[in-house]
N, C-alpha and C positions, 0 to 999 in steps of 0.2 A: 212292692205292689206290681200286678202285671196286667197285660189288658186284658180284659173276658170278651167274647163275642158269643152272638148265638146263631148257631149254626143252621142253617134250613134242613143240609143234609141230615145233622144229626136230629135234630128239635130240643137242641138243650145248650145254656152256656158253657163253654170251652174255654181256656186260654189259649189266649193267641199266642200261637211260635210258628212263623214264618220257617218256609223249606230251606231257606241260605239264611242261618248268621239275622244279621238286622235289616237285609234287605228284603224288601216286600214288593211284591207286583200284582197291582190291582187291576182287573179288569171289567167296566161300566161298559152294560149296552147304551151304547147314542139310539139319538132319531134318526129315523127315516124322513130324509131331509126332503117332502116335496110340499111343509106348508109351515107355517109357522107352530111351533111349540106350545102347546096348552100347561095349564097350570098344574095338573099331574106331573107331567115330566118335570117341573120347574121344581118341584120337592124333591125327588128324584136327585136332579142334577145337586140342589144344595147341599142335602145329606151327605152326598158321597164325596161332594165336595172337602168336608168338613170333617168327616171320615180321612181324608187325606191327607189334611191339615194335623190334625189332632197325631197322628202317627208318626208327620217328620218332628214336630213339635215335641214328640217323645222321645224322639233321638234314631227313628227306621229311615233307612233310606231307601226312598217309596219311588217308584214308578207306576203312574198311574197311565193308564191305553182308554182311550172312550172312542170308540169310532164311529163313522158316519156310513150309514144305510144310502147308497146314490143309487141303486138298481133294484126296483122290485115293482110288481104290478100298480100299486096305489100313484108311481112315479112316473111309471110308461103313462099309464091314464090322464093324470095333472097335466103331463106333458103336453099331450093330442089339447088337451082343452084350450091351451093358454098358447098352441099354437108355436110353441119352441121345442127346442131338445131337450131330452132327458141331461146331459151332464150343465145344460144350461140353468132348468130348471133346480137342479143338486146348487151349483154355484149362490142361485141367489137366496135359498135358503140356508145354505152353509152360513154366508155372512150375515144374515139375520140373526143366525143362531148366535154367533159368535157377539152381535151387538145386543141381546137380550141375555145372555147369561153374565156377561162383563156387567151390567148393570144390574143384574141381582149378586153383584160380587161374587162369580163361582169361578173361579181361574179354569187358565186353558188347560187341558192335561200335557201329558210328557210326549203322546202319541193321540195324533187325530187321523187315525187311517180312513181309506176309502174302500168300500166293495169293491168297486171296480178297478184300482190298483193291485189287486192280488187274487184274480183271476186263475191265472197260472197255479199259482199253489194249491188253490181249490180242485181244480182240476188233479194236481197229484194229488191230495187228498184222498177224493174219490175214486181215483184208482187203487191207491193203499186200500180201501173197505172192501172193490171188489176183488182182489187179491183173495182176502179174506176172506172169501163168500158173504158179507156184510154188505155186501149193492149189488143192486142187478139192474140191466138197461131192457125197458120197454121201448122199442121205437122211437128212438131218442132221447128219452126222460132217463133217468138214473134218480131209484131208490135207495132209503137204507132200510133194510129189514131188522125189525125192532127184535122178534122172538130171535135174533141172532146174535143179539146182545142180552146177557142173561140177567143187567142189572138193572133191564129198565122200568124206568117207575119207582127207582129207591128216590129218586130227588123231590118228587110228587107224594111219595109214602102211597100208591095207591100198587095194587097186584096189574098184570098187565089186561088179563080181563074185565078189571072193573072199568077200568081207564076204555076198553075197546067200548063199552054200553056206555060210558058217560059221556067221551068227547068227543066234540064235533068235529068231526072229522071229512074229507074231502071223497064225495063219493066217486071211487073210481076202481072197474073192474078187473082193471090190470093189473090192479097191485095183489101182491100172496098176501096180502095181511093189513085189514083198516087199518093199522095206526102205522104200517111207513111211511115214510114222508118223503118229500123228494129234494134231493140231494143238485141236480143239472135239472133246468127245462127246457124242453124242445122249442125253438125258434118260432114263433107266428108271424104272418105278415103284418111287415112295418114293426118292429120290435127289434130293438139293437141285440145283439148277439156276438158272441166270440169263437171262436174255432174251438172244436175239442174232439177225441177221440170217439165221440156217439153223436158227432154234428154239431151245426151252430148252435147257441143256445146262451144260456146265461146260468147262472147259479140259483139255488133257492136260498131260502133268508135262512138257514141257520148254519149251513157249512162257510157263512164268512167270516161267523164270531169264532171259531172251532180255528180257523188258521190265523186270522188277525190276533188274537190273543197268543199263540202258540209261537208266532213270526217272535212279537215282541217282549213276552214274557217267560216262557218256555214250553215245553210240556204240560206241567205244571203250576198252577195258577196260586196263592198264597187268597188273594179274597177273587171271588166272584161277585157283582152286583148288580140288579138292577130293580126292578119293579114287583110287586105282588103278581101281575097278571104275564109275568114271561116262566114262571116256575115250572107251566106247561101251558105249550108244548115246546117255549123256544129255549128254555133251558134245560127241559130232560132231554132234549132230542143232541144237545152239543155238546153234554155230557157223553151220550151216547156213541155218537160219533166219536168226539174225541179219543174217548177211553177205547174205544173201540180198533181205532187205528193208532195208537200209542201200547197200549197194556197199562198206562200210567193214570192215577186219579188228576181227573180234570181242575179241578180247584180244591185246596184245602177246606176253605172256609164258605159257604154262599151266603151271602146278607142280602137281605130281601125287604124293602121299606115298606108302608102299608100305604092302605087306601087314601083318597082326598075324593070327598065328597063336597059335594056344595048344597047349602043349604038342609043338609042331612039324607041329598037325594044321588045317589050315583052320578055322574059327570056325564052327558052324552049331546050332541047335538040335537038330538030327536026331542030330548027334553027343553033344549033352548036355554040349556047351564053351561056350557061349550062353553069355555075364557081360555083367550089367545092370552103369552107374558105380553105380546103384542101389545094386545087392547088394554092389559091393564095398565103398564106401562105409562097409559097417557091420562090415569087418573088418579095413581099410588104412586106414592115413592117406594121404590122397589128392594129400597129395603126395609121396609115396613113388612115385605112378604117374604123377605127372608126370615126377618126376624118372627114371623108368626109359623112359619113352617120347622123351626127351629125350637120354639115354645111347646111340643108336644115332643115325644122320643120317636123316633123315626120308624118302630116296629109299628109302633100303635097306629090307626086309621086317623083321620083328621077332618073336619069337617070348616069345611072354607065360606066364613058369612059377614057379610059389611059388621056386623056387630062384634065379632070376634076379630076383624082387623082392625077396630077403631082400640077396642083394648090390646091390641099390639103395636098399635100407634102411639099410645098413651105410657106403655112398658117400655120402649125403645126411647122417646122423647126423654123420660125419666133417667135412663143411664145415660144418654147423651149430655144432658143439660149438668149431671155430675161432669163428664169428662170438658167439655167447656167449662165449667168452674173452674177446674181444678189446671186448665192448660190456664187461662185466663192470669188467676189466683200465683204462680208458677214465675209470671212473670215480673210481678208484682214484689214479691219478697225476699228480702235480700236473702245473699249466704249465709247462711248458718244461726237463721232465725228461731228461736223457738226449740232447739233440740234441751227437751228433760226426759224425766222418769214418765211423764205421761206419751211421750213421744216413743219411748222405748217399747210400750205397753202396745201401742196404735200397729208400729211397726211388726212386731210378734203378731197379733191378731192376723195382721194384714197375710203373713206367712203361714197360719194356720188357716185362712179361705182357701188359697191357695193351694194347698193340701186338699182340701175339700174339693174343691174343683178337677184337679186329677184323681180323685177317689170318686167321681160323676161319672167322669169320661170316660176314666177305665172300663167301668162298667156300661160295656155295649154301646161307648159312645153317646151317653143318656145328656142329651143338649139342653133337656127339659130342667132338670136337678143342676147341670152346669150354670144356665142361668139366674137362677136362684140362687147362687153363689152371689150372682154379679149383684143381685141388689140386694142383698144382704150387706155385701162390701159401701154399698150403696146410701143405704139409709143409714149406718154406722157412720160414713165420710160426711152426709149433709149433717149428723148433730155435730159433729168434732170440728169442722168447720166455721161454726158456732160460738167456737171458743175462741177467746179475746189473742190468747198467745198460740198462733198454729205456728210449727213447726213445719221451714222449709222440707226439711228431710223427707216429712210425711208426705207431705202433697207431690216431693218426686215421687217416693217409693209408691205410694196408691195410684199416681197418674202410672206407672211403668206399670203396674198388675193390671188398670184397668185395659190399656193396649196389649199387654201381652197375652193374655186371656182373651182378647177382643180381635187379637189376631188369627186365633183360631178357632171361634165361630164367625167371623168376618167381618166385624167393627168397631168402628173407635178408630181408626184410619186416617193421621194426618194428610191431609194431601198440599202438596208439594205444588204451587202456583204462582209464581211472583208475580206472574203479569196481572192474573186476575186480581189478586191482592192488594196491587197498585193499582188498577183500575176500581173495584169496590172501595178501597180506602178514598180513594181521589172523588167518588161520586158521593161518599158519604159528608167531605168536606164540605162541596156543593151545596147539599141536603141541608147542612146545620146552618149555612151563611143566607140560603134561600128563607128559612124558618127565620134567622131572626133579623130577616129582611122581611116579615111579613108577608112575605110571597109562597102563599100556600100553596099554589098551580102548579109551581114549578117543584118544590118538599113532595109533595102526592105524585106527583110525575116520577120524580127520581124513584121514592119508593116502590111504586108501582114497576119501574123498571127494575130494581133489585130483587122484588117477590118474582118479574119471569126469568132472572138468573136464576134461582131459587138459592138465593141469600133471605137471611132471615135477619135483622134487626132489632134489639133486646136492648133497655134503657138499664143501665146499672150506675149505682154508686160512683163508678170514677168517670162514668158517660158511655156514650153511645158504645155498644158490639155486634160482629155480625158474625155471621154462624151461616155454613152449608147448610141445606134440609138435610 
């Protein structure tokens, strides 16, 4: 078996074969750090995340680049408002970013560049194009001229004239042609600025992804990703450029994840459906929102509604509450309990999901059919379970499928805490000497204090357990 993708450039599945051998170099456009992250991006981030996951897990050794946007108009502007610097205002939503994706489980990548750290090479850049006759400087701006690139608009699939009547475009007289774009902007007052050969200025937003990905990956890009709405103009334009000053194809593969709508209504502030991970954050357990962004295949559009995350609340509760059994259950029974011919049979099945699960994945990375694996393993474990003789073996082997599998969409994740362990353990002591002291004030208190840990307390057969959210 191999893995398929489907490719933007081409519009068809492909198998994946990386430019080197088994190594692979992914590059994810970041945000433009000047506010906190809305719930689009946060699909976005998961996807690729997982996409990442899913590829070392297959045995690639993957370098993943996601970098951050710290210079551009929307950032100058936050800035003036909020009465700080631009690299200040980049800083505090860097760390935001970084404390809202660690909490929807999306690791950090291999490479978290900055615009404003590779300034300099932009600048060469854009001298390589006008080399080329591929830029040209207006009174301190610097162009790229599209009709000087003969393949633009293959990423888009549109001709370059329909694209000049369709897209909005920036009206401006100077340019030879509505659809260049600009490469350096001329300096305005009160706007941070670098030294360059056509004056101070700063860079425009797509020659940073063109040499950040280039610094770090090579020429040559094995996947490209990010969003339905960068395929134009911020990814045909870095194609363009790229290819343009290399001679080399800018990325093999482009993966492109679809819409998130909410409520079934496009996403906008205008409409007052605008969700920060911020905000929700402080009313979801965040991975309740991985896990629903995860429940559709990452091409398809998605549609984001309290009633749809309450049924991914209810999906996710359901394999958890297997994998606590069965950690639980684990503990409970001795060596080498229970191994027969029905154990034999449990264990095969188990190897045969398994199979199925990487016959998902492969396929385009389809997280949707991956999880359906997971409860299928699922509701097969809670009847066998059932049964008066389980077999230790079993409930290792299905507890390791369910983390291992769960490693690479992002849960099931023991975590590693002694101290809180012993603090929860210790308050729960408490809890039970308070209860059968009569003293309910003090049982509801404790409790109450363990629900804002967010410990969770569950009465079983051999007494009390507590459980993360």
């Amino acid at each position: 078996m191999s893995v398929r993708v489907f490719n933007t450039l081409t519009r068809k599945k492909e198998e994946f074969v990386p430019v080197e051998g088994k190594k692979v170099g992914i590059y994810a456009c970041g945000p433009t750090v000047y506010d906190y992250f809305h719930i689009g991006n946060a699909r976005i981030f998961i996807v690729f995340d997982v996409i990442r996951r899913y590829l070392r897990w297959r045995g690639y050794d993957v370098t993943f680049v996601q970098n951050f946007t710290d210079i551009d108009d929307k950032m100058i502007k936050r800035a003036n408002e909020l009465g700080i610097t631009v690299p200040e205002l980049a800083e505090r939503y860097i760390e935001a970013y970084f404390e809202d994706v660690e909490a929807l489980g999306v690791e950090p990548a291999d490479e978290h560049p900055k615009a404003t750290e590779h300034i300099e090479e932009m600048v060469e850049l854009i001298q390589k194009l006008e080399a080329k006759g591929m830029a040209y400087e207006v009174d301190g701006d610097v162009y790229f001229h599209t009709p000087a690139f003969d393949n633009y608009g293959e990423l888009s699939h549109q001709p370059l004239d329909e694209l000049e009547s369709g897209a909005r475009v920036d009206v401006d007289e100077r340019k030879k042609h509505p659809l260049d774009f600009v490469l350096w902007k001329k300096q305005k007052p009160g706007e941070p600025a670098w030294e360059s050969p056509w004056g101070k200025g700063r860079p425009g937003w797509h020659i940073e992804c063109s040499v950040m990905s280039s610094k770090y990956l090579g020429d040559t890009l094995d996947i490209h990703a990010g969003g339905p709405d960068l395929i134009f103009p911020h990814h045909e334009n870095e194609k363009a450029q790229s290819e343009g000053a290399t001679g080399q194809p800018f990325a093999k593969y482009w993966l492109h994840a679809g819409y998130l709508n909410i409520n079934q209504e496009k996403m906008s502030k205008s409409l007052g459906n605008f969700m920060t991970v911020r905000e929700i954050r402080k009313q979801i357990d965040p991975q309740i929102v991985r896990f629903f962004m995860l429940s559709a295949h990452y091409r398809n559009p998605i549609n984001y509604s309290p009633d749809l995350l309450e049924q991914a609340k209810s999906g996710l509760d359901r394999l958890n509450n297997v994998v606590y059994n069965l950690r639980d259950l684990l503990e409970k029974l001795p060596e080498g309990q229970g191994d027969s011919a029905d154990a034999t049979e449990r264990l095969a099945a188990l190897e045969a999901h398994r199979g199925r699960f990487v016959e998902a994945m492969d396929d385009d990375f389809n997280t949707a059919d991956g999880l359906a694996v997971l409860f299928d393993v699922a509701r097969e474990t809670n009847a066998y379970l059932k049964n008066a003789q389980v077999s230790r073996q079993v409930v290792e082997k299905t507890l390791a499928l369910f983390e291992e599998l769960g490693s690479v969409l992002g849960f099931f994740q023991k975590q590693d805490d002694e101290d809180l362990d012993a603090t929860v353990n210790e308050m729960i002591e408490k809890r039970q000497a308070a209860r059968k002291e009569k003293d309910w004030a003090t049982a509801d208190a404790i409790r109450d204090q363990l629900q804002a840990m967010g410990i969770v307390l569950e009465d079983t057969p051999q007494g009390i357990r507590w459980r993360r959210k």
